[in-house]
CHARMM internal coordinates of N, CA and C (Angstrom, degrees):
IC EDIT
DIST 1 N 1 CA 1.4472
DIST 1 CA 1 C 1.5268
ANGL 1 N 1 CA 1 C 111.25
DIST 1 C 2 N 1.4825
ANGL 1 CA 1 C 2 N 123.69
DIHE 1 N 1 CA 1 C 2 N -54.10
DIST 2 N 2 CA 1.6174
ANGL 1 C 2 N 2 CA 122.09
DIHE 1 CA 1 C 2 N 2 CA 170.36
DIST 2 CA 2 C 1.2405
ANGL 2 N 2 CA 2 C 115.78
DIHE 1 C 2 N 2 CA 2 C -45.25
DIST 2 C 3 N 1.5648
ANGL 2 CA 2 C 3 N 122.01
DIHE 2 N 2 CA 2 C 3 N -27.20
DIST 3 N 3 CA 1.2716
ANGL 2 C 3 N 3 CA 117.71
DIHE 2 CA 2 C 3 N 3 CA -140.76
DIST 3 CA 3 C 1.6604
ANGL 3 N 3 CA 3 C 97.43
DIHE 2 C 3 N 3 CA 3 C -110.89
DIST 3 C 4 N 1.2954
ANGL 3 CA 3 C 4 N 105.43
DIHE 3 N 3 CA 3 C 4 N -5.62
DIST 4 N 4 CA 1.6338
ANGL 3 C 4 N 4 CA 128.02
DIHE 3 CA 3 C 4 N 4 CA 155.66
DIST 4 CA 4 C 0.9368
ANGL 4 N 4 CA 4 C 126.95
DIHE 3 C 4 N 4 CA 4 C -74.96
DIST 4 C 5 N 1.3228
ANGL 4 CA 4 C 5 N 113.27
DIHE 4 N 4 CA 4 C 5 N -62.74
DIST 5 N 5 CA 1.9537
ANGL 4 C 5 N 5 CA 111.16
DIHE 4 CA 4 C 5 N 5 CA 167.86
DIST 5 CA 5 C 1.0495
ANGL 5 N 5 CA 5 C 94.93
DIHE 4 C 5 N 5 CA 5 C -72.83
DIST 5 C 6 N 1.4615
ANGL 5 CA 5 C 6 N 168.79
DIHE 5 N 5 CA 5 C 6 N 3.47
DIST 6 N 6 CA 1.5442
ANGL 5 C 6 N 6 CA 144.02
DIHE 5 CA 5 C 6 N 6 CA 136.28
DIST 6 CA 6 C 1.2503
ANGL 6 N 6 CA 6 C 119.14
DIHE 5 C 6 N 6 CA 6 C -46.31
DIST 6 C 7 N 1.4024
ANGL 6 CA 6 C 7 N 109.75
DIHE 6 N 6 CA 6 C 7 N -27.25
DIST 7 N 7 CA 1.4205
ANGL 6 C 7 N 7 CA 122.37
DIHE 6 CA 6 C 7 N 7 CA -160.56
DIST 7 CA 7 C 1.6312
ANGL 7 N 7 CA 7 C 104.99
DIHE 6 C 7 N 7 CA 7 C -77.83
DIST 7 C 8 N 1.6378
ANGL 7 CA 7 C 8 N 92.91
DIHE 7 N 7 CA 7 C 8 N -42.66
DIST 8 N 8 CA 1.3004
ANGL 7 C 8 N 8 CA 115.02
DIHE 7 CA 7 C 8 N 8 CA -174.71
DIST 8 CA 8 C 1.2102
ANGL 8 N 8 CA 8 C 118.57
DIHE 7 C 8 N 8 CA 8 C -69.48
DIST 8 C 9 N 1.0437
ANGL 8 CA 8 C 9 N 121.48
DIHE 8 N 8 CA 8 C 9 N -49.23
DIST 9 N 9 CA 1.6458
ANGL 8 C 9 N 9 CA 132.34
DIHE 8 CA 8 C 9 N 9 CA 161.50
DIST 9 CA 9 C 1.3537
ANGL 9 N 9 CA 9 C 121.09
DIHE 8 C 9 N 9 CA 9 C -48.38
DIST 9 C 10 N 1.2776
ANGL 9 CA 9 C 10 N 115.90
DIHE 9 N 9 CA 9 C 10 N -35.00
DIST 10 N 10 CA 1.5234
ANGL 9 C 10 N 10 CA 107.80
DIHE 9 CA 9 C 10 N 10 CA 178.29
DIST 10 CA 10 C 1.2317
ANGL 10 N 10 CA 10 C 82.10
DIHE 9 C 10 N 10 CA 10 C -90.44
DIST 10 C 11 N 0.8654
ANGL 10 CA 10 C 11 N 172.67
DIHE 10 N 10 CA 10 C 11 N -58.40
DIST 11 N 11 CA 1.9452
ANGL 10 C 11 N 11 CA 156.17
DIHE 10 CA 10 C 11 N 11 CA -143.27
DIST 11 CA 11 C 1.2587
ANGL 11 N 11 CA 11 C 92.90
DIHE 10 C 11 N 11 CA 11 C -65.74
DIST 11 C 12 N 1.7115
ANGL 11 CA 11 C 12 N 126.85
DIHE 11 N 11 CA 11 C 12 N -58.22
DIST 12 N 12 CA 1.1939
ANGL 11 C 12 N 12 CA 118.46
DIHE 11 CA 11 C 12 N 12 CA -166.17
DIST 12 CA 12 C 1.6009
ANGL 12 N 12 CA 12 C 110.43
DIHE 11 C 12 N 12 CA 12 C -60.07
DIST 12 C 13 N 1.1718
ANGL 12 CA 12 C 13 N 108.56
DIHE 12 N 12 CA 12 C 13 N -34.32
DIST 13 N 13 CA 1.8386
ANGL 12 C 13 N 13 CA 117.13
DIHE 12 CA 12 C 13 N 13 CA -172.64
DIST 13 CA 13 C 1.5783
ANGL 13 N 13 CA 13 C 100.81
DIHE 12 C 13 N 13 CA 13 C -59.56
DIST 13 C 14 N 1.2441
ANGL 13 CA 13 C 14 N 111.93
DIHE 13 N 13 CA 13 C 14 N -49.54
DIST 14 N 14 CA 1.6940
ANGL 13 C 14 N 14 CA 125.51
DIHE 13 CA 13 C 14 N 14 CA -174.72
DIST 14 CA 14 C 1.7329
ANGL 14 N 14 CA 14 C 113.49
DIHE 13 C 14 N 14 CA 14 C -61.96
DIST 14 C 15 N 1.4607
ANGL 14 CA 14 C 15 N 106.06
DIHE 14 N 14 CA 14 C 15 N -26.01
DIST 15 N 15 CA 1.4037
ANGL 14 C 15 N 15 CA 94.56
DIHE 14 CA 14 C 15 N 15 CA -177.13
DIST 15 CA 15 C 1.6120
ANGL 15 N 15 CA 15 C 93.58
DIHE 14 C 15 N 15 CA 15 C -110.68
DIST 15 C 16 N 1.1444
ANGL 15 CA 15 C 16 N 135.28
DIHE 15 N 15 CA 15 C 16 N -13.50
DIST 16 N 16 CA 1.6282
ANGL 15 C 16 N 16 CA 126.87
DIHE 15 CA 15 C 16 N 16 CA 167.66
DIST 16 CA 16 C 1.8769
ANGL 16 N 16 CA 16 C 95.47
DIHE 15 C 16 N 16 CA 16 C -63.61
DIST 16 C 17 N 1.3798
ANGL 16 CA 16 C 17 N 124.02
DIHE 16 N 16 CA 16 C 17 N -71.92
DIST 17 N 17 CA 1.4180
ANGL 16 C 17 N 17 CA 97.29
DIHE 16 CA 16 C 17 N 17 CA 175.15
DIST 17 CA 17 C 1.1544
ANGL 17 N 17 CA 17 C 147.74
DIHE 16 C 17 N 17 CA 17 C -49.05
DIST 17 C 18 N 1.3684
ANGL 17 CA 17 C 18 N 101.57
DIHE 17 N 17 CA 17 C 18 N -27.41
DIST 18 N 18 CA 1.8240
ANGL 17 C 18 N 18 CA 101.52
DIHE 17 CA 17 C 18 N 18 CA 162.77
DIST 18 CA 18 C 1.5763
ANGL 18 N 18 CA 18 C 104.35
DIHE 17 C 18 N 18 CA 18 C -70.40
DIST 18 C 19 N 1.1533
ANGL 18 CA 18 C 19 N 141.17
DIHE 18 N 18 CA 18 C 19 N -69.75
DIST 19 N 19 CA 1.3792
ANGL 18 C 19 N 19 CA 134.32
DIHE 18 CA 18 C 19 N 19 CA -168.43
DIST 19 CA 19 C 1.5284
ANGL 19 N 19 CA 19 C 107.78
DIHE 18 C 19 N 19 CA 19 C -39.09
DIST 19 C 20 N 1.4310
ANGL 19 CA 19 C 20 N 105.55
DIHE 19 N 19 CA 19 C 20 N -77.43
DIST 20 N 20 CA 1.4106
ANGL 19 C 20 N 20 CA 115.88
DIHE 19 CA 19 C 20 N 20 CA 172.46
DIST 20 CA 20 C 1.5555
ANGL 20 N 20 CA 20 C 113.61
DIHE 19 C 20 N 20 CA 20 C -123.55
DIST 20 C 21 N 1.6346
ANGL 20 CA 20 C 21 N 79.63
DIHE 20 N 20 CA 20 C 21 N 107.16
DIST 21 N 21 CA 1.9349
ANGL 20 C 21 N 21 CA 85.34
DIHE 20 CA 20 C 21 N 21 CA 164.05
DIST 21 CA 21 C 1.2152
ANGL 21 N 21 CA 21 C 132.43
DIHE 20 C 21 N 21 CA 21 C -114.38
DIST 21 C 22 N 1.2828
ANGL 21 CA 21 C 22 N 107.59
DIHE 21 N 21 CA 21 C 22 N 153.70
DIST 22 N 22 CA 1.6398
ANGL 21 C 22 N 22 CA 116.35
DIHE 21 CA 21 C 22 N 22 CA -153.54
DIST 22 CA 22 C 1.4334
ANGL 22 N 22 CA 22 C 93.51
DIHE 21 C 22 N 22 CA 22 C -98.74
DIST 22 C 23 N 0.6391
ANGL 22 CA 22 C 23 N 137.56
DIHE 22 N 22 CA 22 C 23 N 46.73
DIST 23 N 23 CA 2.0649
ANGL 22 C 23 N 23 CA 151.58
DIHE 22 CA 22 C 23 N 23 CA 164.10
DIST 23 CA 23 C 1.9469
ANGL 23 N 23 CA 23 C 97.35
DIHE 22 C 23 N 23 CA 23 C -110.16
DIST 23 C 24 N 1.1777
ANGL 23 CA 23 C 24 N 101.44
DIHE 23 N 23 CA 23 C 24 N 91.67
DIST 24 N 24 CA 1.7582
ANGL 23 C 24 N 24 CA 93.69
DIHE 23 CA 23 C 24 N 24 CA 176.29
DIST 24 CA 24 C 1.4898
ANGL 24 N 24 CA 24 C 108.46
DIHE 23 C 24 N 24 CA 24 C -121.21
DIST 24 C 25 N 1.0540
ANGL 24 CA 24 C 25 N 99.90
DIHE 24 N 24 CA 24 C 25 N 95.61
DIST 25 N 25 CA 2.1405
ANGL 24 C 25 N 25 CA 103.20
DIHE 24 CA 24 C 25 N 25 CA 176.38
DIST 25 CA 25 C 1.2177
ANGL 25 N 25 CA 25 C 89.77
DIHE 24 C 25 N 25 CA 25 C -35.83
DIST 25 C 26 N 1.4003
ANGL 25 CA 25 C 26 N 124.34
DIHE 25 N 25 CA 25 C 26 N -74.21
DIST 26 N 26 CA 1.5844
ANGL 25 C 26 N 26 CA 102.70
DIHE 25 CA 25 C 26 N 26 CA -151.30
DIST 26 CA 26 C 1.4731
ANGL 26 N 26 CA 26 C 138.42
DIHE 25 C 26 N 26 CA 26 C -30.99
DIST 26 C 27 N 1.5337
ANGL 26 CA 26 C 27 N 103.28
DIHE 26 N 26 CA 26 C 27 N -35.70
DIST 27 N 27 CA 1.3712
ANGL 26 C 27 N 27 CA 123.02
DIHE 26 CA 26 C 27 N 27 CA -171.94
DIST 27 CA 27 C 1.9826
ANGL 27 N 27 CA 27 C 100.08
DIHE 26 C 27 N 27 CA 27 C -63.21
DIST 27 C 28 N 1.5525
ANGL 27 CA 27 C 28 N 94.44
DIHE 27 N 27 CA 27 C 28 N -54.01
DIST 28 N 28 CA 1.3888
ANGL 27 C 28 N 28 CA 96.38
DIHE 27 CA 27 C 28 N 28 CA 174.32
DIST 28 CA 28 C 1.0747
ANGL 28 N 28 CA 28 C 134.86
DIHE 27 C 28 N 28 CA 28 C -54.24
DIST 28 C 29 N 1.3322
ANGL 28 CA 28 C 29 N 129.55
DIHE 28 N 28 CA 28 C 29 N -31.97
DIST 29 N 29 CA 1.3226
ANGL 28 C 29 N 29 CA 126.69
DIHE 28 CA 28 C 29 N 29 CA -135.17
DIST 29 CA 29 C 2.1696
ANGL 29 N 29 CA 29 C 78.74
DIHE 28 C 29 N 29 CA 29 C -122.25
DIST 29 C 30 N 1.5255
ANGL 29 CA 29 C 30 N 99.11
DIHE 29 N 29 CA 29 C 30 N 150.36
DIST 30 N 30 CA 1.2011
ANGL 29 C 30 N 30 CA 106.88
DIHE 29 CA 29 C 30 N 30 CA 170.59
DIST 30 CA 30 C 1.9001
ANGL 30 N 30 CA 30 C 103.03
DIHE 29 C 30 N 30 CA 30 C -95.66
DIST 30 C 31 N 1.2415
ANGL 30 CA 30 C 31 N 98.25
DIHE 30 N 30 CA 30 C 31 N 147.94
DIST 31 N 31 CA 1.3366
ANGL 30 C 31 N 31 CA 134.90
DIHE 30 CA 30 C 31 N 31 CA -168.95
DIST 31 CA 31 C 1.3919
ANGL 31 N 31 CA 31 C 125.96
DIHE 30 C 31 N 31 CA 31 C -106.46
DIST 31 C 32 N 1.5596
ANGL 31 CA 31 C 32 N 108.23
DIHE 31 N 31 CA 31 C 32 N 32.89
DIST 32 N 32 CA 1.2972
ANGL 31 C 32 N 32 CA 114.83
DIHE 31 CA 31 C 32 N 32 CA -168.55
DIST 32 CA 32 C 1.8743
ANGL 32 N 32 CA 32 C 121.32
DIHE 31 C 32 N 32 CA 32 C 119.45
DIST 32 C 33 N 1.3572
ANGL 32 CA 32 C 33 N 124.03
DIHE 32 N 32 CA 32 C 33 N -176.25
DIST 33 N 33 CA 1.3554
ANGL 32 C 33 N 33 CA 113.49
DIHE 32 CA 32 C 33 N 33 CA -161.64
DIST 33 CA 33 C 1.1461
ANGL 33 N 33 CA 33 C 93.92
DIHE 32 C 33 N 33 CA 33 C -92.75
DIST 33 C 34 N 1.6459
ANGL 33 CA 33 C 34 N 83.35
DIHE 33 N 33 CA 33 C 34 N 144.83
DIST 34 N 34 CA 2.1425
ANGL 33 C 34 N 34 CA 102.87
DIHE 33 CA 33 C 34 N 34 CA 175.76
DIST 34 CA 34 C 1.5449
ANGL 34 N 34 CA 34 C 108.79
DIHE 33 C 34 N 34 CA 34 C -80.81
DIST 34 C 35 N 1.6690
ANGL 34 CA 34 C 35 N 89.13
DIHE 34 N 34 CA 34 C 35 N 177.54
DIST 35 N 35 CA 1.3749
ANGL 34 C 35 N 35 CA 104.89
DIHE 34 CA 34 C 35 N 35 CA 165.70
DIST 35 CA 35 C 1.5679
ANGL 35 N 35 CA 35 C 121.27
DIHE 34 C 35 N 35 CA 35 C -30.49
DIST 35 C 36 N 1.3531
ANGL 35 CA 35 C 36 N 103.49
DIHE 35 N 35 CA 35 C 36 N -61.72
DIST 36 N 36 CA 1.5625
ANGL 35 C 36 N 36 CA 104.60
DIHE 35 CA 35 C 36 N 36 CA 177.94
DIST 36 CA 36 C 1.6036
ANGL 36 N 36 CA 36 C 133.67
DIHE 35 C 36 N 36 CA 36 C -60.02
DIST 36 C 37 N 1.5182
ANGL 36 CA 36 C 37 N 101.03
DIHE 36 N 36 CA 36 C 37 N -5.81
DIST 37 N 37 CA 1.3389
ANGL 36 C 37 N 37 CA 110.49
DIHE 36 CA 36 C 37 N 37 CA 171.00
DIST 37 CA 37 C 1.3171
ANGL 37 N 37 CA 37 C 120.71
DIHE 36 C 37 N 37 CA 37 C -79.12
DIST 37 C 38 N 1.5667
ANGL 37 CA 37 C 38 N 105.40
DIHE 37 N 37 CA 37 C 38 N -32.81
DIST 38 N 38 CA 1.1138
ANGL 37 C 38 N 38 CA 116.15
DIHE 37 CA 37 C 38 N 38 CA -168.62
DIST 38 CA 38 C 1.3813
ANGL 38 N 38 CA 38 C 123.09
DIHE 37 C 38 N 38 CA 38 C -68.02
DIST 38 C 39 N 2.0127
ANGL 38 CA 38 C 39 N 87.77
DIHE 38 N 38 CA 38 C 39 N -40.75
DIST 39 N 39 CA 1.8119
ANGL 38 C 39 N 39 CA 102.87
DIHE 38 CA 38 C 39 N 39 CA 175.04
DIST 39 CA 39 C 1.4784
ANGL 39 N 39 CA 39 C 123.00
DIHE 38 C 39 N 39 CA 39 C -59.96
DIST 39 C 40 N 1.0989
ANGL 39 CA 39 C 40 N 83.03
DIHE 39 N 39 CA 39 C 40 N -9.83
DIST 40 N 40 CA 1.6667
ANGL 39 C 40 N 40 CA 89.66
DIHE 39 CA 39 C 40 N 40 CA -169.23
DIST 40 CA 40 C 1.6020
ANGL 40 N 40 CA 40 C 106.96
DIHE 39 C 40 N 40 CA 40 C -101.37
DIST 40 C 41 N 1.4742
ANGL 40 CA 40 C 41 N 123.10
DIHE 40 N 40 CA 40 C 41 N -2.23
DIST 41 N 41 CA 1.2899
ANGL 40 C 41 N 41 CA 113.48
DIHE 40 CA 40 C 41 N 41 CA 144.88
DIST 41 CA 41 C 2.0162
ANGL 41 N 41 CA 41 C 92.72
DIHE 40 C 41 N 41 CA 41 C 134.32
DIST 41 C 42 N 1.4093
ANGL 41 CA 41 C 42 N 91.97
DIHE 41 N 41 CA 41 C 42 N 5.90
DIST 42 N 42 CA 1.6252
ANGL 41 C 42 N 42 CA 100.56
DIHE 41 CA 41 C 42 N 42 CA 172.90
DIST 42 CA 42 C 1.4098
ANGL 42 N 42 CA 42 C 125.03
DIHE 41 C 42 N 42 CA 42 C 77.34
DIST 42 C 43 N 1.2775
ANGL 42 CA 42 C 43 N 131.89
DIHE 42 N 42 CA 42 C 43 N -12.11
DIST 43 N 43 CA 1.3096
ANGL 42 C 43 N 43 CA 149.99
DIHE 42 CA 42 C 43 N 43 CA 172.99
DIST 43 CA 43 C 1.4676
ANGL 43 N 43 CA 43 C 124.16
DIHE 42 C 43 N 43 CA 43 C -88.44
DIST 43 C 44 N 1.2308
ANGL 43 CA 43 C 44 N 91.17
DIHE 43 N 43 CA 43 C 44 N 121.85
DIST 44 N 44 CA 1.9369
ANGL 43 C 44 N 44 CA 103.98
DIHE 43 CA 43 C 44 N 44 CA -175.12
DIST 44 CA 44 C 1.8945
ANGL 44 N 44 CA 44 C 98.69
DIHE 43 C 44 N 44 CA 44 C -61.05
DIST 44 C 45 N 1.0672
ANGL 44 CA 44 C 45 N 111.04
DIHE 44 N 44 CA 44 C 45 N 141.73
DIST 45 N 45 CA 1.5945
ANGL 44 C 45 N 45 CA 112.95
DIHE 44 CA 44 C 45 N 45 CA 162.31
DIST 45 CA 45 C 1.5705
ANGL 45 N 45 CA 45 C 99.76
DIHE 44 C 45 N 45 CA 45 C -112.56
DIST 45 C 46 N 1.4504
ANGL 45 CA 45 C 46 N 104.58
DIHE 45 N 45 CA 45 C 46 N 148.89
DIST 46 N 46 CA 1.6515
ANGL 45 C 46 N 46 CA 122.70
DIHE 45 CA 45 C 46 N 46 CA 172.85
DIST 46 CA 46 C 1.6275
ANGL 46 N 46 CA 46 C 99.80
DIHE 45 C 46 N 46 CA 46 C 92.85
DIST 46 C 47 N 1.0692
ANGL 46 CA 46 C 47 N 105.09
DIHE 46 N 46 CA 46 C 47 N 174.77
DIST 47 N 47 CA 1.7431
ANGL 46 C 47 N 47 CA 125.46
DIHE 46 CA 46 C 47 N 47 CA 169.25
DIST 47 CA 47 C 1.3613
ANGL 47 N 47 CA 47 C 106.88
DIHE 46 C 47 N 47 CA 47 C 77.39
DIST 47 C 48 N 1.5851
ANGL 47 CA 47 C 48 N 121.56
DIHE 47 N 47 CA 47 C 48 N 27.56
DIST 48 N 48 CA 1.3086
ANGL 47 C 48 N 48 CA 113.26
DIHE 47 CA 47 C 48 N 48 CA -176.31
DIST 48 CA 48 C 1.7484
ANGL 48 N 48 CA 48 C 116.28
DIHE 47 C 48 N 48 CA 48 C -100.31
DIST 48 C 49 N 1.6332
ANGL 48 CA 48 C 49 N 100.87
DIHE 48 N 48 CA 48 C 49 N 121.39
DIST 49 N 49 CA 1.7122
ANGL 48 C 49 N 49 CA 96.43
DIHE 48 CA 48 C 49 N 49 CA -151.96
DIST 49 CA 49 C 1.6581
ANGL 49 N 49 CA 49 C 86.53
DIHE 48 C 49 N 49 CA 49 C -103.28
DIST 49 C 50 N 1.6274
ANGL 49 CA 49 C 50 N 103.14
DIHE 49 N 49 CA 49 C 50 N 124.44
DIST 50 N 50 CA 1.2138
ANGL 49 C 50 N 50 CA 92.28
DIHE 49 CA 49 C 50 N 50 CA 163.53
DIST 50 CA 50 C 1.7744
ANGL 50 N 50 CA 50 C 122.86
DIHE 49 C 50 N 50 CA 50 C -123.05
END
COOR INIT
IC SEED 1 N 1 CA 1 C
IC BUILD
């Protein structure tokens, strides 16, 4: 019987992450220049194509 609802539970876990999964790059990933860019006067250095 445990070893059924284990079964069941991970199925349910497996199709809650596919539907909705709680893995969200966005949260991770930075989105532009930080604080420290800013202190430093806000301007990217390098990448200047001429």
């Amino acid at each position: 019987m445990a070893a059924a609802l284990d079964a069941l539970a991970r199925r349910f876990q497996t199709m809650r992450e596919f539907f909705w999964p709680s893995y969200r790059p966005e949260r991770h990933y930075m989105r532009g220049p930080g604080p420290a860019c800013h202190r430093r006067g806000g301007k990217l250095s390098g990448g200047d194509s001429a």
